[in-house]
C-alpha positions as CSV (number, residue, x, y, z in Angstrom):
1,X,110.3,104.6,119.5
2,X,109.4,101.2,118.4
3,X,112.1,98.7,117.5
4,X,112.0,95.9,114.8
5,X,114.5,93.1,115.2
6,X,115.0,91.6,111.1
7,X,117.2,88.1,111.3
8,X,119.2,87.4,108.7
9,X,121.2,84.5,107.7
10,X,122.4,85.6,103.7
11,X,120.6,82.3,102.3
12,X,118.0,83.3,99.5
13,X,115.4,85.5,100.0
14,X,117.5,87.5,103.1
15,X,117.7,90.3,101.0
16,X,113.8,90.2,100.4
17,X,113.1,89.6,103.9
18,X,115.2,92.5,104.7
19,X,113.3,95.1,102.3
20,X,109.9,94.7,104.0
21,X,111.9,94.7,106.9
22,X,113.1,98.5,106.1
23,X,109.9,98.7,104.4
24,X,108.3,98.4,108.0
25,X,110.5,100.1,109.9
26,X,110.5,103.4,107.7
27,X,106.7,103.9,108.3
28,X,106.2,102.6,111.3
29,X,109.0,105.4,112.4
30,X,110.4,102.7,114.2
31,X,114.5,101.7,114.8
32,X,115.7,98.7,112.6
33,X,118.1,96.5,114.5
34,X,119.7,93.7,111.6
35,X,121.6,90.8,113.2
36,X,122.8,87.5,112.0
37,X,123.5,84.6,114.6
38,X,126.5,82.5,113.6
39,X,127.6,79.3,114.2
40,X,130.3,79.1,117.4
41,X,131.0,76.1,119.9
42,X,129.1,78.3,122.9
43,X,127.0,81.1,122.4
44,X,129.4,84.3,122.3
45,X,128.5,87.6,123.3
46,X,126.6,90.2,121.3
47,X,128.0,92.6,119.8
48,X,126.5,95.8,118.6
49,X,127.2,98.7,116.4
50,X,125.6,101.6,114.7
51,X,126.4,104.5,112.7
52,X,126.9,107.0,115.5
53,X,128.0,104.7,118.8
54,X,132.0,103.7,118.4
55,X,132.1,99.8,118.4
56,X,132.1,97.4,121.4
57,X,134.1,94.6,120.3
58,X,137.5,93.6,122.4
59,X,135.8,93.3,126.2
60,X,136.3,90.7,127.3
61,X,136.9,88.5,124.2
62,X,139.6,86.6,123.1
63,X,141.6,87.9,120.1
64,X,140.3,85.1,118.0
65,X,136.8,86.3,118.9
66,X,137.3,89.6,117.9
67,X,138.6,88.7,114.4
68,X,135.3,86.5,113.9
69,X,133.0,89.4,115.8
70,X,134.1,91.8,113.6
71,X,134.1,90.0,110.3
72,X,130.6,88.6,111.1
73,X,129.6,92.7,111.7
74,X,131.6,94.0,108.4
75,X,129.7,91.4,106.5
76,X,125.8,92.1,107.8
77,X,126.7,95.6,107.8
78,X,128.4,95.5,104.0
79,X,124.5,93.2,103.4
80,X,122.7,95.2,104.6
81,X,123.9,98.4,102.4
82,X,124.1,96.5,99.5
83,X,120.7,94.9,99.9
84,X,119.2,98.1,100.9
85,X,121.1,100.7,99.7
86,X,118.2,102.7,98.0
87,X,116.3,102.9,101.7
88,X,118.5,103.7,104.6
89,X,118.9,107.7,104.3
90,X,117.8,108.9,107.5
91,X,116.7,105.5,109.4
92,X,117.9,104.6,112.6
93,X,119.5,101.3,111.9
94,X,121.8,99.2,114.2
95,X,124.0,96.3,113.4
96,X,124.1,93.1,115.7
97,X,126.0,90.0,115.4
98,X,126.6,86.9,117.7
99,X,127.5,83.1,118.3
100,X,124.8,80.7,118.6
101,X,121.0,80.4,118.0
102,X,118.6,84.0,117.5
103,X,116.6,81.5,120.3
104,X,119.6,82.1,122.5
105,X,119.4,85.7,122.7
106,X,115.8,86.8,122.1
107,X,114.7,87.1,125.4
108,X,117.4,89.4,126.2
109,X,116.8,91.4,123.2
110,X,113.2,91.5,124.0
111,X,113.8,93.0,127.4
112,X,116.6,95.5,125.9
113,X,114.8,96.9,123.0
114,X,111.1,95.9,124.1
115,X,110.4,94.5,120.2
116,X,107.4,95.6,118.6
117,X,108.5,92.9,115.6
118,X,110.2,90.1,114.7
119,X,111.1,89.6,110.8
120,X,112.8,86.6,109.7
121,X,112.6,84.7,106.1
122,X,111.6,81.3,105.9
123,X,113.8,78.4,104.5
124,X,112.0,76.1,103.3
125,X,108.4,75.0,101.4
126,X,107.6,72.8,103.6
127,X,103.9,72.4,105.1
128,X,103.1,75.5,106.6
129,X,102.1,73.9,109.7
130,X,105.4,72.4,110.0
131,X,107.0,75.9,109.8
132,X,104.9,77.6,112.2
133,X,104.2,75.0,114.8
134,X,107.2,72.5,114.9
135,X,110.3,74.6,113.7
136,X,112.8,77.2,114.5
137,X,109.3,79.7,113.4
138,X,106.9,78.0,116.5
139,X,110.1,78.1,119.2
140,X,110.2,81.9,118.5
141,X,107.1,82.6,118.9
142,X,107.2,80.8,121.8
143,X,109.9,82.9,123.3
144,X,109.1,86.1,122.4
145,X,105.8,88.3,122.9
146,X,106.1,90.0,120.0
147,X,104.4,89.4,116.5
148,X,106.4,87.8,114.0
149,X,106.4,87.9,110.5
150,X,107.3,85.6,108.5
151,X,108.7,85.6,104.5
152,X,108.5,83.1,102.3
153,X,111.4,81.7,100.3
154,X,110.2,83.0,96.7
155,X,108.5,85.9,98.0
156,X,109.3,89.3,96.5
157,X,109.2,92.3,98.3
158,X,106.1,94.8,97.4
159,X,104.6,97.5,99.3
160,X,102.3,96.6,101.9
161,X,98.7,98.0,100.9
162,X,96.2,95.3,102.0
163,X,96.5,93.0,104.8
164,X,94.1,90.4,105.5
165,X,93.5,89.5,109.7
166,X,91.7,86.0,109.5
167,X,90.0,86.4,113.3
168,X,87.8,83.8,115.4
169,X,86.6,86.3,117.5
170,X,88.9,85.3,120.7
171,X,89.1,88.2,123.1
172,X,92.8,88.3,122.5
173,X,92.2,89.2,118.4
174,X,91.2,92.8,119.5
175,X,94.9,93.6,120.7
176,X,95.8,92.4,117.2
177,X,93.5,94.5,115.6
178,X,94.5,97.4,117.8
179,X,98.2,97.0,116.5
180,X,97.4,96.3,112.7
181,X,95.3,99.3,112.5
182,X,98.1,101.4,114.2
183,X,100.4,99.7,111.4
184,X,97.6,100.0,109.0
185,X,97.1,103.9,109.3
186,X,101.2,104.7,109.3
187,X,101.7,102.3,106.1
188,X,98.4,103.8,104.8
189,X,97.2,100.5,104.2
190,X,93.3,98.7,104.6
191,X,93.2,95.8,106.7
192,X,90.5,93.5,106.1
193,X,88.6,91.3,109.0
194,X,87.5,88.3,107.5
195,X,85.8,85.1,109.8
196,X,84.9,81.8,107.8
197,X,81.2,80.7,109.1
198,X,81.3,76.9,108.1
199,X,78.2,75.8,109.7
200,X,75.4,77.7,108.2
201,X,73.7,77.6,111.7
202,X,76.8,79.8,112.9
203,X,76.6,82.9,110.6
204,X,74.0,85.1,112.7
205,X,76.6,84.6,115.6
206,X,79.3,85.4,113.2
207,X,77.8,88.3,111.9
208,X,77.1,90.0,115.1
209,X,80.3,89.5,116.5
210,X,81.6,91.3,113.6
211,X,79.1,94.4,113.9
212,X,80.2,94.3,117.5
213,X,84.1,95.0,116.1
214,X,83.1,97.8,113.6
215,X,80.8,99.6,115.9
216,X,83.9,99.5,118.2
217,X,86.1,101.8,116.1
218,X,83.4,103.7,114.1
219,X,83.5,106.5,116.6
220,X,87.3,107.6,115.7
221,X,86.3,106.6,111.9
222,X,89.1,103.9,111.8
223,X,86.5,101.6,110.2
224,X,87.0,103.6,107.1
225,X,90.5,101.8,107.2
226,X,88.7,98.6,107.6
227,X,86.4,96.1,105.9
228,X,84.5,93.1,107.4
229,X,83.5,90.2,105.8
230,X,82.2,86.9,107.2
231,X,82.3,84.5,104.4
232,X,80.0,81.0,104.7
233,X,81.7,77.8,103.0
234,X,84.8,75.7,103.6
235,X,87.0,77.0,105.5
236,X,90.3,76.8,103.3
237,X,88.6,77.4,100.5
238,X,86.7,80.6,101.5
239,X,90.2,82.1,103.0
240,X,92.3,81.2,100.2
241,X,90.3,82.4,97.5
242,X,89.4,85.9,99.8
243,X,92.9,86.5,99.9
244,X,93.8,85.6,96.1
245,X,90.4,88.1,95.5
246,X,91.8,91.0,97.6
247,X,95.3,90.5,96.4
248,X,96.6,90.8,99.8
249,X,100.3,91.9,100.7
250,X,100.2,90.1,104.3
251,X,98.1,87.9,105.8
252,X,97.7,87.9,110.1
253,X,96.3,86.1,112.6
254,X,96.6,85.1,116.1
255,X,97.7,81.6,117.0
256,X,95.7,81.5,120.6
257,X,93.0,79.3,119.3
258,X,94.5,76.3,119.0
259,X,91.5,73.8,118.1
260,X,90.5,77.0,115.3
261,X,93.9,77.3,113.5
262,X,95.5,73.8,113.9
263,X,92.5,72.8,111.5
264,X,93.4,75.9,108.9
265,X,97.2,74.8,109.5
266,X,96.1,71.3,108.8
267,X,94.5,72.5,105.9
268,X,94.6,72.2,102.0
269,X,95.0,76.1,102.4
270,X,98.0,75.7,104.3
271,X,99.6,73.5,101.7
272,X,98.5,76.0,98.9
273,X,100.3,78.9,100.9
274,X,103.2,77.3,101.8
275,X,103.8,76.3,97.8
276,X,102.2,78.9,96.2
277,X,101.2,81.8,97.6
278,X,104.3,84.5,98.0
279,X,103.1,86.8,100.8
280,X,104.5,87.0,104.2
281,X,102.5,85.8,107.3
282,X,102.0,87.9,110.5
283,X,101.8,85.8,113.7
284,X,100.5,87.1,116.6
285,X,100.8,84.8,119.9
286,X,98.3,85.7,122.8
């Protein structure tokens, strides 16, 4: 079973990064694991609870770090069912709480649970460059392999029906596309592969690459789940107004290509999502 770690910290839009969270983790099949990461002096142990396992606090803790342990675990657990009351019948949900940074303890939560996702809300509108490549966002994508989505402050949980993969054709997108179609079928969603040809010289290139992708999964009929578009023009402008067009519910890509995406991050497009556009991003890191 696959496992998706949602980080929650109660500041706005927790409970709306917690519902596509559950969202997620309901058709995916997978186990939800919701932990919050508190302030202490040194990073504490975890400590971890679910409906059917009795709890682990007391070893080898002070009394003093019980009291917060379980306070901090009656408060994401009392969150969590209020935020999510309507969706937790029958889901596998586990409660996790701790001292210190989520970058503290993701590599060991990585190893434990093998995380197929990381979900986490975003704090600010700041450039979306800035949130992906030089905050708390970039250093957790740095320290875990797993995709990470990320909500933005105002967004508002909806359904996820379209998602839009923005791909340069590196050889690490098809492991992206392998996951998103696996996502794609259990959320009974269509993905969308969409390449931005800005040189007009570049588009036969571009457009064989992309036959060579949907001849790829045409045997199995999964490009009936997909659609393929390479779009000529300015690159932030051709993305941004594909999305808007498509009225996508995520939008994904992978951050390998550096030279690629640090001119989309660097982008009017990026400013445009970061303060307007209210859907969550999927990261993929190669």
């Amino acid at each position: 079973m696959e496992t998706i770690l949602c980080l929650t910290d109660y500041k706005a839009n927790s409970d709306q990064t917690l519902l596509f969270a559950l969202h997620l983790a309901r058709h995916l099949q997978a186990q939800l694991v919701c932990a919050h990461f508190f302030e202490a002096p040194a990073a504490t142990p975890m400590e971890e609870e679910d409906e059917n396992t009795p709890s682990r606090a007391g070893k080898l803790r002070s009394p003093a770090s019980n009291e917060r342990h379980s306070t901090e675990l009656q408060r994401l657990k009392t969150f969590v069912k209020t935020s999510g009351s309507d969706t937790l019948a029958a889901m596998d949900v586990r409660y996790l709480v701790a001292g210190g940074s989520p970058l503290e303890h993701i590599p060991s939560l990585s190893r434990e649970y093998d995380l197929a996702l990381i979900v986490m809300g975003m704090r600010n509108r700041a450039r979306l460059a800035d949130r992906l490549f030089g905050t708390l966002a970039r250093k957790m994508i740095d320290k875990t392999p797993c995709p990470l989505l990320l909500v933005p402050p105002e967004a508002s949980f909806r359904a996820v029906h379209r998602i839009v993969y923005a791909t340069d054709f590196g050889y690490k997108n098809l492991n992206a596309i392998e996951r998103l179609l696996r996502w794609s079928e259990a959320l009974d969603s269509q993905l969308y592969l969409v390449h931005v040809s800005e040189d007009p010289e570049d588009n036969p290139w571009a457009a064989s690459q992309m036959e060579k992708i949907k001849h790829t999964y045409q045997t199995d009929n999964e490009a009936e789940r997909m659609q393929f578009s390479v779009l000529e023009g300015e690159l932030q402008t051709a993305l941004e107004h594909f999305v808007e067009t498509v009225q996508s519910d995520v939008i994904a890509l992978t951050t390998h290509t550096r030279g690629y995406w640090e001119k989309w991050m660097a982008s009017s497009l990026a400013k445009d999502l970061a303060e307007e556009v209210e859907i969550p991003l999927l990261v993929f890191r190669e």
